[in-house]
Backbone bond lengths (Angstrom), bond angles and torsions (degrees), N, CA, C in turn:
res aa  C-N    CA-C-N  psi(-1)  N-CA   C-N-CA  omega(-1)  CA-C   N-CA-C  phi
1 X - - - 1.454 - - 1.521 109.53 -
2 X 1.026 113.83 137.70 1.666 124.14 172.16 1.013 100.18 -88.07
3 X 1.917 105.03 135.05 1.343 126.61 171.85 1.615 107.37 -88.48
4 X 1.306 127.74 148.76 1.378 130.91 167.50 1.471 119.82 -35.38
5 X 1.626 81.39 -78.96 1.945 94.77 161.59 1.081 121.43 -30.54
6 X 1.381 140.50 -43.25 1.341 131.44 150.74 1.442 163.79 -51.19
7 X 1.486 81.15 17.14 1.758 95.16 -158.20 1.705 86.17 -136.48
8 X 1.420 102.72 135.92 1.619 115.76 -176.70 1.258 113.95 -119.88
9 X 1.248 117.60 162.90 2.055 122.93 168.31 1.346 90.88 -82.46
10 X 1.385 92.68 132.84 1.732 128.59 175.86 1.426 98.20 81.55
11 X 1.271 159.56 -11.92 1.353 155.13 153.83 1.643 116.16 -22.64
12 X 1.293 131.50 109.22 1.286 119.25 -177.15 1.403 109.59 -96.67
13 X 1.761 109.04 143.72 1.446 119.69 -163.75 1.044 103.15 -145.66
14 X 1.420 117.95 158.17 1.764 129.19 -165.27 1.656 99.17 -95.89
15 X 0.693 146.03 -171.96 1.618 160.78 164.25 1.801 104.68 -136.86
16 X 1.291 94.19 116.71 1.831 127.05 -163.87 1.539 98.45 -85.97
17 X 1.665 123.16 -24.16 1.610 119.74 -154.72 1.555 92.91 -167.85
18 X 1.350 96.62 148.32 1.577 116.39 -178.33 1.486 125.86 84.87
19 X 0.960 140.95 -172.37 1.958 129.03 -134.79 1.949 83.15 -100.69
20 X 1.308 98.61 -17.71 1.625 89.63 -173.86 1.969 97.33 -94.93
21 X 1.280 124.40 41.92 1.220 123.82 -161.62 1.810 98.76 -77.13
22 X 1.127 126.70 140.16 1.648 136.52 -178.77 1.149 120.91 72.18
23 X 1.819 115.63 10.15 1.393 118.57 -177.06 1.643 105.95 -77.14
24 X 0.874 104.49 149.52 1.984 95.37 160.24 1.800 99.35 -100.19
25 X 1.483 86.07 159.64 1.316 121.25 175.39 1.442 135.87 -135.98
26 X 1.519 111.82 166.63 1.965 94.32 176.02 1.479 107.87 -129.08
27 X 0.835 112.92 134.79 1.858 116.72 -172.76 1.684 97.97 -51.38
28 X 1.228 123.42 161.02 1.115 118.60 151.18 1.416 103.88 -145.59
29 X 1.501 134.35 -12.75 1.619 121.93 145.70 1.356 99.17 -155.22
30 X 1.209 118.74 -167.43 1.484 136.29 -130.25 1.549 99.58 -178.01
31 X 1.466 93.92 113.03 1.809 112.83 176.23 1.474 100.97 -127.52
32 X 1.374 133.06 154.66 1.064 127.26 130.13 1.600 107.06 78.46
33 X 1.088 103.02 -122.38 1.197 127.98 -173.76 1.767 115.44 -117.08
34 X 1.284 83.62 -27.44 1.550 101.97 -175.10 1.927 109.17 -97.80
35 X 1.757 99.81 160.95 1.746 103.51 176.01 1.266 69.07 -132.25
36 X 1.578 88.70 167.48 1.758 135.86 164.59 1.140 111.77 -109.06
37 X 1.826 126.14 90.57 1.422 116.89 168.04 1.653 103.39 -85.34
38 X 1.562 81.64 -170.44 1.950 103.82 179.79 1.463 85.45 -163.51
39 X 1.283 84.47 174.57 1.508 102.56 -159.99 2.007 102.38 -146.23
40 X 0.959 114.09 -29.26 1.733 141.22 173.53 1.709 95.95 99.14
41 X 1.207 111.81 -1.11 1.971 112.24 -159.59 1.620 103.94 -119.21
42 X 1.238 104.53 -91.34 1.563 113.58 -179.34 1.628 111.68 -71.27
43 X 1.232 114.59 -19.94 1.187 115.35 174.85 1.564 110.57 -146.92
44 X 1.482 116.29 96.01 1.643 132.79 -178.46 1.904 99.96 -60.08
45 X 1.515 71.24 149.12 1.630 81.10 172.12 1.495 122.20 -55.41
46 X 1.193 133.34 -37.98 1.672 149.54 -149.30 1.313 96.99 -93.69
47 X 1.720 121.84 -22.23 1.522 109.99 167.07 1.598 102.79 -137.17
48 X 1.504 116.63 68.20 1.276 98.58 -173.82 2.046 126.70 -76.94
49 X 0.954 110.10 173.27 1.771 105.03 -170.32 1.431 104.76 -83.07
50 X 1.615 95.56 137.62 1.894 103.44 167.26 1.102 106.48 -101.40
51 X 1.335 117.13 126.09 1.357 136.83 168.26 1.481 124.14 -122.21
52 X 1.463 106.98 147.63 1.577 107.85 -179.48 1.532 113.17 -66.84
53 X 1.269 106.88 159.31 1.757 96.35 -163.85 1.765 97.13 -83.56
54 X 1.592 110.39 -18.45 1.303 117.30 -176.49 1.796 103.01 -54.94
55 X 0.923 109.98 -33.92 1.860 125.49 -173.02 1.723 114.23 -77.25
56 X 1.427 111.13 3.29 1.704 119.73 -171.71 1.408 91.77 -132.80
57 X 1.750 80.59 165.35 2.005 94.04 -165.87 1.683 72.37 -131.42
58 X 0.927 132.73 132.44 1.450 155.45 169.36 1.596 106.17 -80.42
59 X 1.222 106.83 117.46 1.792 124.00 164.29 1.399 124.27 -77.57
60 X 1.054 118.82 169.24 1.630 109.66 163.36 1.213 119.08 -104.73
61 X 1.534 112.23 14.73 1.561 112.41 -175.11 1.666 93.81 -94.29
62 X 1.920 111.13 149.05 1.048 89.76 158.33 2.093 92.35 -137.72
63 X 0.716 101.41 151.72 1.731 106.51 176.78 1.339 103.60 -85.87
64 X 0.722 91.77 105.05 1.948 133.32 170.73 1.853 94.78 -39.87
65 X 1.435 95.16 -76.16 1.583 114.66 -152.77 1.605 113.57 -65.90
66 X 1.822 111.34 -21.90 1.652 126.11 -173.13 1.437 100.36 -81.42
67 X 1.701 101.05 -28.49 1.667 109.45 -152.01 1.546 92.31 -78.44
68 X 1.650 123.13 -41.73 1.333 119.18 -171.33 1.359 128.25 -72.79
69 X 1.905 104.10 -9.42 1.499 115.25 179.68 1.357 106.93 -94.51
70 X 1.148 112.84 -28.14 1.574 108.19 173.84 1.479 121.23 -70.76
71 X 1.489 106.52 -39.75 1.404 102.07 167.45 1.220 136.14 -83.00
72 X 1.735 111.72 6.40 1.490 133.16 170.98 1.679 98.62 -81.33
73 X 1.358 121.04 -52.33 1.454 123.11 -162.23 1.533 97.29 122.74
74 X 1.088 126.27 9.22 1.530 108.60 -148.54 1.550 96.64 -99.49
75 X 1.180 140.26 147.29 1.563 158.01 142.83 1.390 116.06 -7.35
76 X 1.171 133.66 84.14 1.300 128.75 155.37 2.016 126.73 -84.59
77 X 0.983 93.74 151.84 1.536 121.44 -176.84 1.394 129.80 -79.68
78 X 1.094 142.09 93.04 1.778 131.35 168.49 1.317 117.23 -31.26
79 X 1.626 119.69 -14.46 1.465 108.37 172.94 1.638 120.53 -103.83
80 X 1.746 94.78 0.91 1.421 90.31 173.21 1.810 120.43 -80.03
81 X 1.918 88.46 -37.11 1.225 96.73 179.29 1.394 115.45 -53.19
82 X 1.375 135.47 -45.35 1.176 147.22 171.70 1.552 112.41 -37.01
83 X 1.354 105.55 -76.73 1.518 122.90 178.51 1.479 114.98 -43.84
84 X 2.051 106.21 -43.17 1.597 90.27 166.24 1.493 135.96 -77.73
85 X 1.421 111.36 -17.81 1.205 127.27 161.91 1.560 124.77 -37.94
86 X 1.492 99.29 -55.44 1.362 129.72 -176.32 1.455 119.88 -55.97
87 X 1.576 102.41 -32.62 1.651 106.76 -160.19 1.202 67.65 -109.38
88 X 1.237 164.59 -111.67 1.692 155.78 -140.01 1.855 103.17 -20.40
89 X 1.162 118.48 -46.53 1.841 130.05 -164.44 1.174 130.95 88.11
90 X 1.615 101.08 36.14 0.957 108.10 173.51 1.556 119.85 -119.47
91 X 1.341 118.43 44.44 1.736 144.47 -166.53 1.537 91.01 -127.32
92 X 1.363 95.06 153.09 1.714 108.16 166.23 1.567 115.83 68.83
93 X 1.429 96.05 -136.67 1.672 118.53 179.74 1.481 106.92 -57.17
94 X 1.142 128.30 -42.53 1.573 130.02 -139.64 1.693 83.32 -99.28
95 X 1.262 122.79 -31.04 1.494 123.38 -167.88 1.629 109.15 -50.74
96 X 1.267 109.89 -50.11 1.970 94.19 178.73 1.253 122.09 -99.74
């Protein structure tokens, strides 16, 4: 089971349940019980998905560079999310 405390902004995580099931994702905040990933594709930054944390498989990657813009305020991109996804391997083929 994933603990709350364990889960960070910019942390990339798989999704365990629901139509987006084996996608990866990247946190971008944390309520409750629940995170808000994005994905830059199936799920854009400007409306990203809330999901129960029970429904994510937690990585050990966490993106450094998403994590410091989000907690600046600053503007992120659907093609960054992508691109960081991508260079981690978790884009494309290798994704499910």
């Amino acid at each position: 089971m994933v603990a709350l405390g364990d889960i960070k902004i910019g942390q990339v995580v798989r999704s365990k349940a629901g139509r987006d099931k084996g996608r990866f994702f990247i946190v971008v905040a944390v309520e409750g019980n629940r995170v808000y990933i994005a994905d830059g594709d199936l799920r854009r930054v400007e409306a990203p998905k809330k999901k129960n944390i029970k429904h994510i498989q937690v990585t050990n990657h966490v993106v450094e560079k998403i994590a410091e813009k989000i907690k600046k305020g600053q503007n992120l991109s659907n093609k960054e999310f992508r691109r960081e996804l991508q260079a981690l391997g978790y884009w494309g083929d290798n994704s499910t």
